[in-house]
C-alpha positions as CSV (number, residue, x, y, z in Angstrom):
1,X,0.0,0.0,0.0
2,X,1.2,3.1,-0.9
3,X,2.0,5.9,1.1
4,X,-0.9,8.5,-0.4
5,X,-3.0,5.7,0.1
6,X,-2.1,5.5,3.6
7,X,-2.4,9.4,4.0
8,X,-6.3,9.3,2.1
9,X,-7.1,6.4,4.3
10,X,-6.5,8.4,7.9
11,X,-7.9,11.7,6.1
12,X,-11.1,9.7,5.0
13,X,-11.8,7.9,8.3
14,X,-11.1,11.2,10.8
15,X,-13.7,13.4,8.4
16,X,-16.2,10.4,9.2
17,X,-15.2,10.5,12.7
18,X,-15.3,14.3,12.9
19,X,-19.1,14.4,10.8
20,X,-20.4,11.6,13.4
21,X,-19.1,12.7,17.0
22,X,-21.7,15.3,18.6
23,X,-21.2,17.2,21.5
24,X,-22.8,15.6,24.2
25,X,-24.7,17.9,26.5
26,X,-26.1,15.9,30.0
27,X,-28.7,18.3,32.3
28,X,-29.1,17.4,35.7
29,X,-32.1,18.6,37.1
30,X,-32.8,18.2,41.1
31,X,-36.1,18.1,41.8
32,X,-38.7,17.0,44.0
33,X,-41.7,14.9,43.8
34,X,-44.6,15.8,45.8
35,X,-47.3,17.7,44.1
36,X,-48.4,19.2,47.6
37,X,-45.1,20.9,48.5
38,X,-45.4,23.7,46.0
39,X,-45.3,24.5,41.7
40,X,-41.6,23.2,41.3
41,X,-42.5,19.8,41.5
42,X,-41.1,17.0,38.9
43,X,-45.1,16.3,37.5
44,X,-45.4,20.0,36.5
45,X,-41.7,20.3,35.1
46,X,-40.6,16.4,33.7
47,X,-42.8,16.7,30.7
48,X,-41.7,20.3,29.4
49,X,-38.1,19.5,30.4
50,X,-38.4,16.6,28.4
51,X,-39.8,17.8,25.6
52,X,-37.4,20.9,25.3
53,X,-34.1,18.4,25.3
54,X,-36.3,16.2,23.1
55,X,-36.7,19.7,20.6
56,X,-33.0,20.7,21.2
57,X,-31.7,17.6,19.8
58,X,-34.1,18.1,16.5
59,X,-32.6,21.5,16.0
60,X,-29.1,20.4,16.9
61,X,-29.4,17.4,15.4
62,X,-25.9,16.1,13.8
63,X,-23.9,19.0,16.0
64,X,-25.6,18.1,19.7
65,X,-26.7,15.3,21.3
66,X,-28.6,16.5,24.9
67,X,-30.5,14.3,27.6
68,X,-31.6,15.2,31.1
69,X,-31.0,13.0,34.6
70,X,-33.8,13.7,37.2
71,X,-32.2,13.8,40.6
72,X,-35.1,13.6,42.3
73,X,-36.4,13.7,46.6
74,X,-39.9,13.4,48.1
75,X,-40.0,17.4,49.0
76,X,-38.3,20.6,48.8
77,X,-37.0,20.1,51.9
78,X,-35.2,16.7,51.2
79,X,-34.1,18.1,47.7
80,X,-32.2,21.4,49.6
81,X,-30.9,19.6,52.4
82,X,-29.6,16.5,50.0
83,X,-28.9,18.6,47.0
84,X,-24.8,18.7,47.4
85,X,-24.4,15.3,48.0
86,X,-26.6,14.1,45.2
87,X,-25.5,16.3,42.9
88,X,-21.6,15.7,43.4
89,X,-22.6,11.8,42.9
90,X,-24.1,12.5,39.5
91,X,-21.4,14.9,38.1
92,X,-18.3,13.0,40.0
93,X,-19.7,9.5,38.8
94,X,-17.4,8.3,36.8
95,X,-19.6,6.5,34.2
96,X,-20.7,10.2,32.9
97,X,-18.8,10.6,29.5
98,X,-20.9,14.3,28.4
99,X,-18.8,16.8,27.2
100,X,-20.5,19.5,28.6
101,X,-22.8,19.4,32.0
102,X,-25.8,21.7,33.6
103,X,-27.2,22.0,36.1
104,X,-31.2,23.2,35.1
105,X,-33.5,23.0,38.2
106,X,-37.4,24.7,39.1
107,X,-35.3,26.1,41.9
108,X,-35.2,23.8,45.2
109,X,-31.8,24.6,46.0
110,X,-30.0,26.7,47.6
111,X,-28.3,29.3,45.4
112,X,-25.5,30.1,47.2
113,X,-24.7,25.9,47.0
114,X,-25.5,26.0,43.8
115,X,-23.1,28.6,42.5
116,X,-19.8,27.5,44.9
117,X,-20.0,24.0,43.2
118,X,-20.8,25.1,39.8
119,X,-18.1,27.8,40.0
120,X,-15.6,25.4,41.0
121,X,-16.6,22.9,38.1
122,X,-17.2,25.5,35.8
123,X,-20.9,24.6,34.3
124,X,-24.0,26.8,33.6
125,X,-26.7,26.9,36.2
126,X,-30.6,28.3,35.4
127,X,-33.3,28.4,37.5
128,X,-36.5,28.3,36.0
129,X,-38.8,28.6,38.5
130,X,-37.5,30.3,42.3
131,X,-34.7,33.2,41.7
132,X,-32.8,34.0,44.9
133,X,-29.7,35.8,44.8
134,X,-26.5,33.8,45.3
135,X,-24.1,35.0,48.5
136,X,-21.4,33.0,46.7
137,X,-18.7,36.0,46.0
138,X,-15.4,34.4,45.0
139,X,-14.2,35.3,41.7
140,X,-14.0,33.7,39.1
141,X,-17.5,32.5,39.6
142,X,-20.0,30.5,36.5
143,X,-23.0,32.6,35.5
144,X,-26.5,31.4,37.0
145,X,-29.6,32.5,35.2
146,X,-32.7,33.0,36.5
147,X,-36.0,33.2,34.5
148,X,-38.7,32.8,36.9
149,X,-41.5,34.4,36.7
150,X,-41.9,34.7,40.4
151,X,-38.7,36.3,42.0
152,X,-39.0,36.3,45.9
153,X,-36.3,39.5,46.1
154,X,-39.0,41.3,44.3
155,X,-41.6,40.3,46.5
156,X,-40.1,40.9,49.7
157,X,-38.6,44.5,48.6
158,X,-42.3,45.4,47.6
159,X,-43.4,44.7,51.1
160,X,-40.4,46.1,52.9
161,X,-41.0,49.2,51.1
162,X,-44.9,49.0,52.2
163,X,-44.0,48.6,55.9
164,X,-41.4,51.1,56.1
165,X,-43.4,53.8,54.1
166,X,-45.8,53.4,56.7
167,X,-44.0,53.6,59.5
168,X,-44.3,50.0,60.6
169,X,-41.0,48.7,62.3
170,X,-42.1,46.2,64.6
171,X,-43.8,43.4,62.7
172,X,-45.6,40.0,63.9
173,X,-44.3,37.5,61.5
174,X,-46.4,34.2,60.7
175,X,-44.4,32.1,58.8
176,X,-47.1,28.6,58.5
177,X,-44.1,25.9,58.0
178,X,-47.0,23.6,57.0
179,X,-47.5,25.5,54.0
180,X,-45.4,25.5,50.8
181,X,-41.7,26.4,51.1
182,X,-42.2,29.9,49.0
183,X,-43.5,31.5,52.1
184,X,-40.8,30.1,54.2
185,X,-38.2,31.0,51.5
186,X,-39.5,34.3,51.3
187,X,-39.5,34.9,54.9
188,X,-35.6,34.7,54.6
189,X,-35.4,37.0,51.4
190,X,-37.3,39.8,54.2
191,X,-34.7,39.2,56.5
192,X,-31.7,39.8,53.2
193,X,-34.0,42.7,52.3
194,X,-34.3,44.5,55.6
195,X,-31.9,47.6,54.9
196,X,-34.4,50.4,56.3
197,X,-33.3,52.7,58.4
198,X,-34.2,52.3,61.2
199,X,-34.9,48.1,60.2
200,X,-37.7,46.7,60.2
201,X,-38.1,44.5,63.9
202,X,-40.0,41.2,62.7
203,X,-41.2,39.1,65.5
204,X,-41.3,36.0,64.4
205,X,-43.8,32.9,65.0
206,X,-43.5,29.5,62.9
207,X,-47.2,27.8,63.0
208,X,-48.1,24.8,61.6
209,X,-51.5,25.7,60.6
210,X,-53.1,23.1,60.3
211,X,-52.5,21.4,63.2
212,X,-54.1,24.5,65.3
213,X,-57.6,24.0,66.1
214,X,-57.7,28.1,66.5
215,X,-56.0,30.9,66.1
216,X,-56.8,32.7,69.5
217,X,-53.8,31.9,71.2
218,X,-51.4,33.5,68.5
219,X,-53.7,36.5,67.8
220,X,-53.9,37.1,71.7
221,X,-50.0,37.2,71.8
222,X,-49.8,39.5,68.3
223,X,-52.2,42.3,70.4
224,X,-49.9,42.3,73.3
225,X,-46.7,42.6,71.1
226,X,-47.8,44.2,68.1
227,X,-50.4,45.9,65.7
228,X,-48.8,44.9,62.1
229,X,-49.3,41.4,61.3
230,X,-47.6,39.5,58.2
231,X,-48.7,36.1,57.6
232,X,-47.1,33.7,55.2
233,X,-49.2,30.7,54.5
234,X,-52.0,29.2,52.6
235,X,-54.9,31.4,52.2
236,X,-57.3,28.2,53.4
237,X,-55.7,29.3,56.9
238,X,-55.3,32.8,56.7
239,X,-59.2,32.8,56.3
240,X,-59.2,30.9,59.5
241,X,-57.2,33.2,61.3
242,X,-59.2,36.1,60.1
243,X,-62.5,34.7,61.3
244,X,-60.9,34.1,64.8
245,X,-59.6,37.8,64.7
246,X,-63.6,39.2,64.0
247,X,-64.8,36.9,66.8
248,X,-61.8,38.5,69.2
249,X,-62.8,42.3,67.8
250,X,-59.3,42.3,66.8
251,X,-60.6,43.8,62.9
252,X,-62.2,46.9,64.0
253,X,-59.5,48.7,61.8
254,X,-57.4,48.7,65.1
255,X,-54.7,46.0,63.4
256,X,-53.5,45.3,60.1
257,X,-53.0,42.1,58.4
258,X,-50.6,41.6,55.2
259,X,-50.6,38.2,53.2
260,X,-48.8,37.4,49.8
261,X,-50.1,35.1,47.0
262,X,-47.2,34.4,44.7
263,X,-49.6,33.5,41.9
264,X,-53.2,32.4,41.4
265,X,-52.7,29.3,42.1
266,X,-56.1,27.8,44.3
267,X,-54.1,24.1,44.6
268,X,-51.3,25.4,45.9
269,X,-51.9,28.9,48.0
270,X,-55.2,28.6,48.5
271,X,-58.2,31.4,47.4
272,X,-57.1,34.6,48.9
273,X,-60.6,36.0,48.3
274,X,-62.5,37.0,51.7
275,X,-66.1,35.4,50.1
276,X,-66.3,32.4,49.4
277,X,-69.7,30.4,47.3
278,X,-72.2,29.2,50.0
279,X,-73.8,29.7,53.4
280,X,-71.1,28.8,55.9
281,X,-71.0,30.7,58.9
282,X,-67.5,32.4,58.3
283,X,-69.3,33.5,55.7
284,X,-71.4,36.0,57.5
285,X,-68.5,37.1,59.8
């Protein structure tokens, strides 16, 4: 065999070797399960994730190859307090061959976490559901994208600047840990958002709601203590607490009561309307 045979031979084989090798892109995506603890769960998101790699690979097709691996817990809770471990087992296992690696989540995690380990391994990070700002400030850090449509530093500037524009520094916080972690998660964003001066004093009381057979208990200690009252929960119970606070006089314009709905959402954070359809007696309160 000659040598320009030899030399077409190689040329030939790495220009079908160079036409058929993609780049292969591998998301992780940590996630939990349970429907009931909040919108980022992996029913809601799986499909359009997969569907979305499935329509990558048809534009890419021939230069990209991507797939997605579910790293998945019960709740939101399990998914933050497991998310390091679990996600250092799926990018240090050593059977992962991608060429490229993401990390692409609804947001269970905790962003500073997020962005130290992503930094130090140098892959993207987007959050597509929960947005909170990352503490990590080393440099040279990865860039995380967020393109939620619900960013909690947003809502808790909006009500720090309604309590301090009225003058209300001392605050009774209900924080209903039975509820979905966006009201717990945005009861820490207040606390990174409290630069007023003077700064906003928030007393704080974690509930689980529905375990209470009535409110009068914590309403009794909010009147001693306060006159501002923010509750973070489902709207189910804030209802509850309301109709306690009529039967105690405690609405008489005396007290005010702030709630947030992140989105309409009945499933999730409740009706915040006051009426609801029918002839129940909290009805007629």
């Amino acid at each position: 065999m000659s040598l320009a045979v030899v030399v077409i031979f190689v040329y030939l084989m790495v220009q079908i070797r160079t036409s058929t090798c993609l780049t292969q892109v591998e998301i992780a995506c940590p996630i939990f399960t349970s429907t009931f603890s909040g919108n980022g769960a992996l029913p809601f998101h799986g499909p359009a994730f997969e569907a979305a790699v499935k329509e990558c690979n048809r534009i890419y097709a021939g230069v990209f190859n991507f797939t997605i691996t579910f790293i998945t817990a019960a709740t939101v809770e399990e998914t933050i307090d497991n998310f390091a471990g679990n996600i250092a087992r799926w990018y240090l296992d050593p059977k992962r061959s991608s060429d490229i690696g993401a990390i692409i989540s609804p947001g269970s995690t905790d962003p500073t976490l997020v962005h130290q380990l992503t930094s130090h391994w140098n892959i993207l990070c987007l959050s597509t559901t929960v947005a909170r700002k990352s503490e990590y400030n080393l440099r040279p850090a990865t860039t995380m994208i967020a393109a939620t449509f619900v960013s909690l530093p947003s809502i808790a500037t909006t009500l720090t600047t309604l309590l301090s524009s009225h003058g209300w520094i001392t605050v009774f916080l209900v924080i209903d840990r039975g509820s979905v972690a966006a009201y717990y998660s945005l009861a820490d964003e207040l606390d990174r958002t409290n630069k007023t001066v003077p700064p906003i004093r928030y007393l704080k009381r974690n509930i689980v709601a529905k375990n209470l057979r009535s409110f009068d208990q914590l309403l009794k200690e909010f009147k001693l203590e306060s006159r501002v009252m923010l509750f973070l929960g489902h709207a189910d119970f804030l209802r509850r607490l309301m109709v306690d606070a009529a039967s105690l006089n405690m609405t008489n314009g005396e007290f005010v009561y702030i709630c947030d709905e992140p989105l309409t959402n009945p499933r999730t954070y409740g009706d915040i309307q006051w009426q609801q359809p029918g002839e129940d007696a909290p009805n007629q309160v």
